[in-house]
N, C-alpha and C positions, 0 to 999 in steps of 0.2 A: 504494500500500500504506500503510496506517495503520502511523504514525510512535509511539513510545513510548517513554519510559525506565524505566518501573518501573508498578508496580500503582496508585500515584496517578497518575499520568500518563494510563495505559489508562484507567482507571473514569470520568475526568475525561471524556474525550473519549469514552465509551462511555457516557455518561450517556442521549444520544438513543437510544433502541432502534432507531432506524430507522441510523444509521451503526453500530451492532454489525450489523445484520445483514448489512448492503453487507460487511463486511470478514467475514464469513463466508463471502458466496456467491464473493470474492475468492479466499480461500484453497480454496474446495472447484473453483471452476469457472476463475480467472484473470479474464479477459476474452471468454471462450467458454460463455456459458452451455450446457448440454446438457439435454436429456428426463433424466431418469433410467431412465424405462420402456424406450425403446429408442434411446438416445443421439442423437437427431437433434438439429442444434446451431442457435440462436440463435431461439428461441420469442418467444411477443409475451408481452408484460406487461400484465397485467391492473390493474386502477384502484386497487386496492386498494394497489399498489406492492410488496406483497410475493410477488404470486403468479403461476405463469406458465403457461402453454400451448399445449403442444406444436403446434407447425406440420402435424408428418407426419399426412396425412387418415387414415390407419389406427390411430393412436395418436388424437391428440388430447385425451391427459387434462393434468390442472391439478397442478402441482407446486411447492412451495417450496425453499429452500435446505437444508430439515432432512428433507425425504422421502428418502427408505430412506437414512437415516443414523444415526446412533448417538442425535441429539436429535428423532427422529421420536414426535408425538405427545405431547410434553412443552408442561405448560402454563407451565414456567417460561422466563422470558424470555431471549433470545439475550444481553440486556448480563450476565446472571446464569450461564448457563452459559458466555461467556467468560472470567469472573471465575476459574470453579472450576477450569474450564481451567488456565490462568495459576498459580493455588495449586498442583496438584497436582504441575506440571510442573516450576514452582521452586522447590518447597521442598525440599531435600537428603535429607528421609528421609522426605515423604510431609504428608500430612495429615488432623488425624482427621474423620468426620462430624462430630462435637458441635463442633469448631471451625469448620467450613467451615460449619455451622448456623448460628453465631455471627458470623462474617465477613459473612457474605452473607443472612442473614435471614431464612432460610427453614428447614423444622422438621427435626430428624436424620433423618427416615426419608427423607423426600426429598434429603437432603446424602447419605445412603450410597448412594441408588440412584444420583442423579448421579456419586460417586466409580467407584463399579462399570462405569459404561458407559463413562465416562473412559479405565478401565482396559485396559477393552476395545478402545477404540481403539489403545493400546500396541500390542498383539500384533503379530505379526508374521504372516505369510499361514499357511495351513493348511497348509501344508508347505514351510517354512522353509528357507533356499539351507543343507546339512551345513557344519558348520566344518573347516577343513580347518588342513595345515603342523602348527605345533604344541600341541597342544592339551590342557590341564591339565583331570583329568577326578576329582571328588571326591563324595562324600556329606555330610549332614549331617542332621539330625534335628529338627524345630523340634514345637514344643506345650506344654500347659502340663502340672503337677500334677496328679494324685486331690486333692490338699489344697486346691485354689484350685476346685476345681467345687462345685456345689453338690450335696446329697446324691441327688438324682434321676437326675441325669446322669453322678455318679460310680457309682452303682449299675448301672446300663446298661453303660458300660462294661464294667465289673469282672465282671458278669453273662455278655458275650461273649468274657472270658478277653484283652481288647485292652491295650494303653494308648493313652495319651491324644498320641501322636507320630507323628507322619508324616515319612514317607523324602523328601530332596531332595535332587536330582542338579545340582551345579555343571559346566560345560562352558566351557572360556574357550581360543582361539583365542587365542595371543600375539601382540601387535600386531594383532586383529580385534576381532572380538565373542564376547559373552558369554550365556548362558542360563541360565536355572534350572527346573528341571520336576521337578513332584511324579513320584514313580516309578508310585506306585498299584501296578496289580497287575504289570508290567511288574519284568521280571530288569533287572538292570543293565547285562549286556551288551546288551538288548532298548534302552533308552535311549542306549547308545555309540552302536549300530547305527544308531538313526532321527537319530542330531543329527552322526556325525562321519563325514569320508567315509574311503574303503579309503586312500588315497594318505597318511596323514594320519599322523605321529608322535604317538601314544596316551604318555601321561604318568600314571601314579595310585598308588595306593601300592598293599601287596600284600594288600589282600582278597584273600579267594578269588573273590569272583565274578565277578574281573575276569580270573582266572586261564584262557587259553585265545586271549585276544583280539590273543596276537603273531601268530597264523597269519591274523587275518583284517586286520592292518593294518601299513603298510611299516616300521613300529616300536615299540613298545612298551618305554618304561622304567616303572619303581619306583623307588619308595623305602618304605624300610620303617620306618616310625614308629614300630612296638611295640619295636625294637631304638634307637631315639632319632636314628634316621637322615632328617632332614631334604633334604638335595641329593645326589644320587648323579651327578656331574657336569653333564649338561643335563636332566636328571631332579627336579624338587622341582613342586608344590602350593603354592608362595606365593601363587601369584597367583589363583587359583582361589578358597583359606584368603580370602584378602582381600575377597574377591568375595563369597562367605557372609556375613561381615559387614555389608555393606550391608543387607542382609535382616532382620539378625538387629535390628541400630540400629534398623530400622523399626518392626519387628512391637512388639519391649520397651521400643522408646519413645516412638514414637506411639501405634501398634494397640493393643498390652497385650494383646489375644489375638484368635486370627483362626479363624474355621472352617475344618473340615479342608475343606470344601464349596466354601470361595473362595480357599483357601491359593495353589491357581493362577494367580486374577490376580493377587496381592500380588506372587506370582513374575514375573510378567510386568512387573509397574509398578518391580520393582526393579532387572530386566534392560533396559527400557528408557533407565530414570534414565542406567544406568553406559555402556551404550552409544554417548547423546550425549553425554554428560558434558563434550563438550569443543567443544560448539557455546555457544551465547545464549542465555540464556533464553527472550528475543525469537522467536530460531530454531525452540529445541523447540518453543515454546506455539505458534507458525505451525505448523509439521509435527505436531503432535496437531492441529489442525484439522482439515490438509488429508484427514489419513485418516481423517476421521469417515464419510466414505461407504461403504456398503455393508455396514454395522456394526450392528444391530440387537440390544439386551438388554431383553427385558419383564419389568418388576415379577414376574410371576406364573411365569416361568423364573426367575428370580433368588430366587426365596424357593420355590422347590416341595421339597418336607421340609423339617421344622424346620433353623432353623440361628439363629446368633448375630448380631448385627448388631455394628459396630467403626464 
C-alpha cells in the first residue's frame, strides 16, 4: 500500500500516472483483481499495462480500474483525481470548484463535476442499515435571500408563491452515526420512518409533526424550545443542533450557495465528513477510493434542468 504523510508527500510520489493508478486498482480490487462484468477473478493484462481481460470464455471483455466506477470515462488523469480525492476528504468543511480548479489545474466546470461524483461516492447504499438506541431527530432550513438572486430567478420564485428554503432533517444515533436528508415532498414522520428503526428511543422537540410517533416507537421524548426548554432529562437536541452546523460552516463558507437540485449531496459529503471524523485522513481518502465502484454520475444527469454551479 502506498505510504504518505500529507498532500506533498502523495503528489510527490503520484507524480508517475502509472503508480496512481497501481494504488487505485489496490484500493478498489487488493491483490485480486476481478471482471467487473461478471466478477470472475485474476484476468491477463494486456500490453498497454493499464488494461485487462476477462478470462471467462463467455465474458471476455476488456476493462480498467475506472470501469463502472465513479471515474469511468473521464479524460482526467488518475494522479489528478487522487489529488481531489484527498482535498475533499481532508478538508474540514469541504472544498470549492474555483479552488480545486486552482489547486489542480484544471477548469471549474470540470472541478465541480469531479467534486459531485466524489460526493457521490460518500453515500451510503440505497437503503441504509435504520439508526437505532438513541437517536436525536431535528429540522433545519438552509437557502439563500429574494435579495441575493438575481431579478429572473427571484421573479420565478415569487411567481410560484415558494421561497427560496429547503427543509432538512438531522438524525444522529448517540454514540453511532449521523445523516442529513433533504425532506422534499416526504412528512416528517415519513423520514423518522425510513432512517430510524421501531426499537429505537425517538428524541425531538414538540413540533406537531412529530406528534403521534410514541405509539410507533419504544420511546419518544421532547423538549420544548418555544417554552426555553433545552434538556428534559435524557431528552435534548444538542447533539443533533451541533450536527446542523457542520453543514451550515460548509454551505456559508465555502459553497456561498448550493442548488436546491444538489443540496443532497452537500448532505451527504457533510454526513460523511462527521461520520469518520475520527479515522486518518490517510484512512478516509483510502475508503473514498475503495467505494468508487459501482458508482456512476454523467455530466448530462448532473446538469439536466437549469441549476447553479458552486
Amino acid at each position: 500500500m502506498l505510504q504518505f504523510k500529507n498532500l506533498k508527500d502523495l503528489m510527490t510520489k503520484l507524480s508517475d500516472e502509472k503508480v496512481a493508478r497501481q494504488h487505485m486498482e489496490e484500493m478498489r480490487w487488493g491483490n485480486d483483481v476481478s471482471c467487473p462484468f461478471c466478477g470472475v477473478n485474476r484476468p491477463y493484462k494486456l500490453k498497454d499495462g493499464k488494461t485487462y481481460r476477462c478470462k471467462n470464455k463467455e465474458c471476455k471483455k476488456d476493462f480498467t480500474v475506472t470501469t463502472r466506477s465513479v471515474f469511468e470515462n473521464s479524460k482526467i488523469p488518475c494522479s489528478t483525481w487522487i489529488a481531489a480525492v484527498y482535498l475533499l476528504t481532508a478538508h474540514k468543511k469541504g472544498i470549492s470548484s474555483r479552488q480545486l480548479s486552482r489547486d489542480l489545474g484544471i477548469t471549474q466546470k470540470s472541478a465541480w463535476f469531479v467534486l459531485h461524483r466524489i460526493r457521490l461516492i460518500m453515500g451510503e447504499n440505497d437503503t441504509p442499515e435504520p439508526l437505532t438506541n438513541t437517536v436525536e431527530v431535528d429540522e433545519t432550513y438552509v437557502g439563500g435571500t429574494f435579495a441575493n438572486m438575481n431579478r429572473a430567478r427571484r421573479k420565478k420564485y415569487q411567481d410560484l408563491g415558494i421561497d427560496n428554503k429547503v427543509a432538512i432533517m438531522g438524525l444522529l444515533e448517540r454514540d453511532g452515526k449521523a445523516r442529513l436528508t433533504v425532506i422534499g415532498e416526504r412528512t416528517f414522520k415519513d423520514v423518522v420512518r425510513e432512517n430510524v428503526k421501531p426499537d429505537a428511543l425517538l428524541i425531538t422537540d414538540t413540533h406537531l409533526s412529530y406528534q403521534g410517533l410514541s405509539f410507533e416507537y419504544a420511546g419518544h421524548g421532547t423538549v420544548n424550545h418555544s417554552q426555553g426548554e433545552y434538556r428534559n432529562g435524557i431528552a435534548y437536541t444538542n447533539s443533533v443542533e451541533g450536527f446542523f452546523s457542520h453543514l451550515k460552516r460548509s454551505i456559508f463558507g465555502i459553497y456561498h450557495q448550493v442548488s436546491p437540485k444538489h443540496l443532497q449531496r452537500y448532505c451527504v459529503e457533510t454526513s460523511y465528513r462527521y461520520n469518520y471524523r475520527k479515522i486518518t485522513d490517510k484512512e478516509r481518502f483510502n475508503l473514498t477510493l475503495h467505494n468508487s465502484q459501482g458508482k456512476r454520475l454523467t455530466y448530462e444527469k448532473l446538469i439536466e434542468k437549469s441549476c447553479k454551479t458552486h
